[in-house]
C-alpha positions as CSV (number, residue, x, y, z in Angstrom):
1,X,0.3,115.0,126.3
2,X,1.6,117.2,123.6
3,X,3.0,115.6,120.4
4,X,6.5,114.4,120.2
5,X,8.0,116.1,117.5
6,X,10.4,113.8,115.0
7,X,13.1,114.7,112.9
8,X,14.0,112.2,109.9
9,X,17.7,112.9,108.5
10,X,17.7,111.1,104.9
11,X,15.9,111.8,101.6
12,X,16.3,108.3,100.2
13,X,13.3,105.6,99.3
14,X,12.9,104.2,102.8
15,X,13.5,107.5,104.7
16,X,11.2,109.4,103.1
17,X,8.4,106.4,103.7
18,X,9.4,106.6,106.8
19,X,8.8,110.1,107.7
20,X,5.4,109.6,105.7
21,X,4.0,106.8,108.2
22,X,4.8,108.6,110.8
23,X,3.6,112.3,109.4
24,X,-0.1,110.0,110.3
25,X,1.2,110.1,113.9
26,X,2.4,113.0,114.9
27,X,4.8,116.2,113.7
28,X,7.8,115.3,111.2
29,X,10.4,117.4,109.5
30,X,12.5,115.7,106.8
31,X,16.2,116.8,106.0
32,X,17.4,115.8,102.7
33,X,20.6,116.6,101.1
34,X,19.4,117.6,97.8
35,X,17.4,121.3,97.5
36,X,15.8,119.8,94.7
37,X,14.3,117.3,96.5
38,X,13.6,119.2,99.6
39,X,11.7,121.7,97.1
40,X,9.8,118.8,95.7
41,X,8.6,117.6,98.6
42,X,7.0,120.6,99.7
43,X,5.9,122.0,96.5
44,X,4.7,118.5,95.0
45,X,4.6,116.4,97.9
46,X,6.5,113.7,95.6
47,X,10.0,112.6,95.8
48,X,9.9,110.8,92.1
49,X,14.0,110.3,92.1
50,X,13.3,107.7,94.7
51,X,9.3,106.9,94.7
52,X,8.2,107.1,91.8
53,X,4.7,106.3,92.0
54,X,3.7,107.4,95.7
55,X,2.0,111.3,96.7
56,X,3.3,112.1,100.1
57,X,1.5,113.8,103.0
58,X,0.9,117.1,102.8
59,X,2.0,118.1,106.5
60,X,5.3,116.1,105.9
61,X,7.6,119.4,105.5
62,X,11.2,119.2,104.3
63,X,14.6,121.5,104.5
64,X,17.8,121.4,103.5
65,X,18.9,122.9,106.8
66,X,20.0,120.3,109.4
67,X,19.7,122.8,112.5
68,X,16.0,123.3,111.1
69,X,15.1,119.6,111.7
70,X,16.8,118.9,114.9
71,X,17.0,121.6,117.1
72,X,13.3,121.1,118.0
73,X,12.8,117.1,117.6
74,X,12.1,115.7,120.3
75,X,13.0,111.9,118.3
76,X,15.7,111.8,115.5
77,X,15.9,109.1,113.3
78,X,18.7,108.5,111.3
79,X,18.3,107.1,107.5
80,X,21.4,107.6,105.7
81,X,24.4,105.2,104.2
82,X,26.6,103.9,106.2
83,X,29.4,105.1,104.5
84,X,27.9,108.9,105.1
85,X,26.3,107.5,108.7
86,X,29.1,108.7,110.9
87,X,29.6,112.4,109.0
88,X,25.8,113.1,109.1
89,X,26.3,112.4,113.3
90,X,28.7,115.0,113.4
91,X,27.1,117.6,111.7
92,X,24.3,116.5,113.7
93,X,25.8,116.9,117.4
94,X,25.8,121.1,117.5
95,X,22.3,120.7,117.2
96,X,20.9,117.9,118.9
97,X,19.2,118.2,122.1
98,X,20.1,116.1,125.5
99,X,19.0,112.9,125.9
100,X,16.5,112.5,123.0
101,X,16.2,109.0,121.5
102,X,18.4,108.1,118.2
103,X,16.2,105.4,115.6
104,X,18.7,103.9,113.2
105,X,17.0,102.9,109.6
106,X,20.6,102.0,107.9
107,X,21.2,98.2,107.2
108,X,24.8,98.5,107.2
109,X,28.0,98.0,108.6
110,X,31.2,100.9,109.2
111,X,33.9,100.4,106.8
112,X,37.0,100.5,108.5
113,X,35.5,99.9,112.5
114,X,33.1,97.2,111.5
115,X,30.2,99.2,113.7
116,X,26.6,98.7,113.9
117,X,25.1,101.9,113.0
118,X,23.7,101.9,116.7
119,X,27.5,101.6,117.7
120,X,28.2,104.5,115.8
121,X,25.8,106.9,117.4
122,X,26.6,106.0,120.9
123,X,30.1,106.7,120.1
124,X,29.3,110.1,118.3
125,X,26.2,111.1,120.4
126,X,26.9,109.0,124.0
127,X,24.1,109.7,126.4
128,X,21.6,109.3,124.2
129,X,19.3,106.2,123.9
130,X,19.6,104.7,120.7
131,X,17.6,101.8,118.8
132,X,16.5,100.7,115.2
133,X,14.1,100.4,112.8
134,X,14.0,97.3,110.9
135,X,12.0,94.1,109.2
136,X,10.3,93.4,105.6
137,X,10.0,96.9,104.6
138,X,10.4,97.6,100.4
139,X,9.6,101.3,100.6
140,X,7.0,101.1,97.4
141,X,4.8,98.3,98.8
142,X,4.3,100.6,102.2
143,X,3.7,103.8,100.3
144,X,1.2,102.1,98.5
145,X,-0.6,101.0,101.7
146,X,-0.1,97.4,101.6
147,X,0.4,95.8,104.6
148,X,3.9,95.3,106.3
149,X,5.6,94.8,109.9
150,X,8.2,96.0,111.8
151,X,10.5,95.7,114.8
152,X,11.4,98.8,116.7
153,X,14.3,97.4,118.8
154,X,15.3,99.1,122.3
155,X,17.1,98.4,125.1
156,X,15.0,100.7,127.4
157,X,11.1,99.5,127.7
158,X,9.7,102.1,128.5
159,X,10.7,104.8,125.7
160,X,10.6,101.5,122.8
161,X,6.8,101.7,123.9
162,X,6.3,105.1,123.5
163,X,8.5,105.1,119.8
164,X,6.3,102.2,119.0
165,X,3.3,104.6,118.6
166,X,5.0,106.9,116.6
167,X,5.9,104.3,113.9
168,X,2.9,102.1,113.6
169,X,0.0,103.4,111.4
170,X,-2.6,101.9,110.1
171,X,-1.7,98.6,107.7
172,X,2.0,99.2,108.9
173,X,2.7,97.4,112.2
174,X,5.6,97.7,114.4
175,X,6.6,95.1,116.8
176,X,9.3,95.6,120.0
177,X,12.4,94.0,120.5
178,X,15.2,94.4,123.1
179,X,17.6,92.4,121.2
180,X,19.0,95.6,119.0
181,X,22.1,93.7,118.1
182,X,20.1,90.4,116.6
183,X,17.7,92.9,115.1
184,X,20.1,95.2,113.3
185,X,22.8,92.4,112.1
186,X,19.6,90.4,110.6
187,X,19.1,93.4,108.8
188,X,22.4,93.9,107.6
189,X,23.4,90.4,107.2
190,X,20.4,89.2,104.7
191,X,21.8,91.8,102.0
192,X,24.8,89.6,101.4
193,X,22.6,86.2,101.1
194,X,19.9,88.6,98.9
195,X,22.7,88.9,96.2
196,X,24.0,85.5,96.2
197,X,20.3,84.4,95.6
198,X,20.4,86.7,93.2
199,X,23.5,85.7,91.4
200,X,22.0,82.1,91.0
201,X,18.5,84.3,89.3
202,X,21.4,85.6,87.0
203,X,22.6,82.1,86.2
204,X,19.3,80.7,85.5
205,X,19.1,78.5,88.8
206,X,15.5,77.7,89.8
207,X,13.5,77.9,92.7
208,X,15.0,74.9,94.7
209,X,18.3,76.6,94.3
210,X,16.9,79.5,95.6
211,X,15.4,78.0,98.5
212,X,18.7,76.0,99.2
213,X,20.3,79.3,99.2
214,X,18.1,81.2,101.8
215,X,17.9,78.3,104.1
216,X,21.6,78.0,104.3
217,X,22.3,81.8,104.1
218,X,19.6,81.9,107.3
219,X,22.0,79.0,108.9
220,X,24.8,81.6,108.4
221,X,23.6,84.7,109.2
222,X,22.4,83.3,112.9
223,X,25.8,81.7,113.6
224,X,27.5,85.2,113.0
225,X,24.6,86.8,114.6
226,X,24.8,84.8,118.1
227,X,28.8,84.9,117.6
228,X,28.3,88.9,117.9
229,X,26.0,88.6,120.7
230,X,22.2,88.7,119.2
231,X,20.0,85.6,120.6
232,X,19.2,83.2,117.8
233,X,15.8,83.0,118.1
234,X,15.7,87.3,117.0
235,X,16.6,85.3,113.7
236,X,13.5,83.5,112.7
237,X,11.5,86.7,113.2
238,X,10.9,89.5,111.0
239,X,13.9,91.2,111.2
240,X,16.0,87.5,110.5
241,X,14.0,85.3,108.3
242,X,11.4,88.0,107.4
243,X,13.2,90.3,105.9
244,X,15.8,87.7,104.3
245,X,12.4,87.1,102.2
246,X,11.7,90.0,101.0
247,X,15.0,91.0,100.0
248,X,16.0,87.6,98.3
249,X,12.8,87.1,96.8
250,X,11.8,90.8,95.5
251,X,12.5,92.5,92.3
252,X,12.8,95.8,94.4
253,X,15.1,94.9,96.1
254,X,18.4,96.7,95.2
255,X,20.6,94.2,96.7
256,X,19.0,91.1,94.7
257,X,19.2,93.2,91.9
258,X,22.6,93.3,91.9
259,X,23.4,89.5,92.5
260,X,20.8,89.5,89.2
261,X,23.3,91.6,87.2
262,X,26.4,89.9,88.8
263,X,24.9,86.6,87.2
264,X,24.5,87.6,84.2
265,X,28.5,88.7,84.0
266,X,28.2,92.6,84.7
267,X,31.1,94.5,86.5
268,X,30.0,95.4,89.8
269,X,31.4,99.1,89.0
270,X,28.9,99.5,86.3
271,X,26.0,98.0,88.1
272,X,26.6,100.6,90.9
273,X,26.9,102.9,88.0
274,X,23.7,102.3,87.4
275,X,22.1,102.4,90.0
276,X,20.5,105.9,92.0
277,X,20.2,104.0,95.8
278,X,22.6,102.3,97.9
279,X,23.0,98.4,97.9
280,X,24.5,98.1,101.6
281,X,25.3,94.3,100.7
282,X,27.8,95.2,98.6
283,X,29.6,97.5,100.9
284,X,28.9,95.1,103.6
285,X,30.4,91.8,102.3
286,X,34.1,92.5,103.0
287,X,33.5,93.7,107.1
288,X,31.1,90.5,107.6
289,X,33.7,88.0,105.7
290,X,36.1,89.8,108.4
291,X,33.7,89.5,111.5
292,X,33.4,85.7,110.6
293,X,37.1,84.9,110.3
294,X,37.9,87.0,113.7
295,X,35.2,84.5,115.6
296,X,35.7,81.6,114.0
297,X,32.3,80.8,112.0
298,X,31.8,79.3,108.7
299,X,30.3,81.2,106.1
300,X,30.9,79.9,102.8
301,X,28.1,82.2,101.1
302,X,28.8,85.1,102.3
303,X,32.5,84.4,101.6
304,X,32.1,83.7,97.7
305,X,30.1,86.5,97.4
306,X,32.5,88.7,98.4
307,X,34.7,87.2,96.6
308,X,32.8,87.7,93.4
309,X,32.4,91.6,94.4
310,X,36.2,91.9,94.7
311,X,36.3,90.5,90.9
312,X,38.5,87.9,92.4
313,X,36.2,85.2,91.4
314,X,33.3,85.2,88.6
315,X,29.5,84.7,89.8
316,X,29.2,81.7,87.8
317,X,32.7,79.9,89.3
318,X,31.6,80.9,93.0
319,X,27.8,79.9,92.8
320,X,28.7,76.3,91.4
321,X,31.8,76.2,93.7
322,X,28.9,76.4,96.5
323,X,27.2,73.4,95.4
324,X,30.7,71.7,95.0
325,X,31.1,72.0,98.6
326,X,31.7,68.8,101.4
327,X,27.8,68.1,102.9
328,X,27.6,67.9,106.2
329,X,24.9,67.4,108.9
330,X,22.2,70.1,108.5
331,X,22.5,71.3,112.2
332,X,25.8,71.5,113.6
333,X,26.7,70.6,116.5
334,X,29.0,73.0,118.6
């Protein structure tokens, strides 16, 4: 069977992993918006503005030309923002070929629609099976070749298996799924608790305070995440509580970085200021505060975080307001 040829659209941190496990596989091409970075990759085989410290693979070949990349892929995955998801598709759909499969990396919601990224492409590209990419995965950690999992989530069996061989290599293992919507909402959900954890790092709260907080933000993220339709059980796996982890616990992570510097009083205009990637929590917050209210679950985290990232509220007035709230039983009843 010949190789199945992938195209990667997205020159960030994770993309550009990414498209390096799976250069191990089989043939990748890498679009990136930037010629400076598509000329570093090939010439260097670095891409320092987002990994520093890694040397990628030698066959992994980048261009600045879209129709380069995906005329001939016989996969595309998909690692943009969300806020550029939707434009990238449409530039995309001259190109694309019938029928071939559509990975989402992108833990993010669609300002405005309040769309999975999945959602997206089947209403940009319908026809075409789609899935994503997701778990515990801080880019740095897996191009250093520690080991890491992952969910590959698909409706359709047979092609997930098949993807699942692209994706897993070596330390790096990749799991299936069919629940994509549990799977991508976990994803996109633990960004908002990752900053309120980190808002309480910022204040000088401890580890029982952070534990508290993941616990509870877990309880939250699950009730949303069933409300929408994923099973709750999708939420104690990697792509619920395992990646909740990593991104409330880890220093790389961009969104607990900026609950950090929301605790310690910045502006969230100059954190993002400062800051070269995207923190999808922070454009998140307001659609998943909406989501909540429209189906009728509590979630008082995610709520004063967003709060707090409007500037309607400070960190330090909205993380103690938390801990003034009424105490209930631990598990609700419905």
């Amino acid at each position: 069977m010949n190789k199945l040829k992938v195209g990667l659209i997205g020159g960030g941190s994770w993309g550009t992993a990414v498209a390096s496990l799976i250069a191990k596989n089989t043939d990748v091409s890498l679009w990136a918006r930037s010629p400076d970075t598509v000329k570093e990759i090939n010439k260097k085989h670095t891409n320092k503005k987002y990994l520093p410290d890694a040397v990628l693979p030698k066959n992994l070949v980048a261009y600045s030309d879209l129709e380069a990349v995906v005329a001939n892929a016989d996969v595309l995955v998909m690692g943009v923002p969300s806020n550029s998801f939707r434009d990238v598709l449409k530039q995309v759909r001259p190109f694309i070929r019938p029928w071939i499969p559509i990975i989402s990396l992108t833990k993010g919601l669609e300002n405005g629609t309040d769309l999975r990224m999945t959602e997206v492409i089947q209403r940009e590209l319908p026809g075409h099976p789609v899935g994503v990419l997701t778990g515990p995965n801080l880019a740095r950690e897996v191009m250093a070749g520690q080991a890491a999992a992952s969910v590959i989530a698909m409706v359709d069996d047979v092609i997930v298996q098949e993807l699942q061989k692209i994706f897993n290599s070596g330390l790096f293992r990749v799991y299936t799924n069919d629940d994509v919507i549990g799977c991508e909402l976990g994803g996109v959900l633990k960004n908002i608790i990752a900053i309120a954890v980190g808002m309480g790092i910022g204040l000088g709260a401890g580890d029982n305070t952070r534990s508290a907080l993941i616990t509870r933000g877990l309880a939250e993220i699950t009730r949303l995440g069933v409300a929408l339709g994923g099973r709750a059980e999708t939420f104690s796996g990697l792509t619920g509580m395992g990646d909740m982890l990593a991104t409330c616990i880890s220093s790389q992570s961009r969104n607990h970085h900026v609950g950090v510097e929301l605790g310690k009083g910045r502006h969230i205009d100059d954190i993002i200021a400062d800051m070269v990637m995207v923190a999808e929590g922070v454009k998140s917050a307001p659609t998943v505060v909406k989501l909540a209210a429209r189906h009728g679950v509590e979630m008082p985290i995610a709520h004063d975080v967003n709060e707090v990232i409007a500037g309607r509220r400070t960190a330090e007035q909205a993380f103690y307001g938390l801990l003034k709230r009424r105490v209930g039983a631990e598990i609700e009843s419905d």
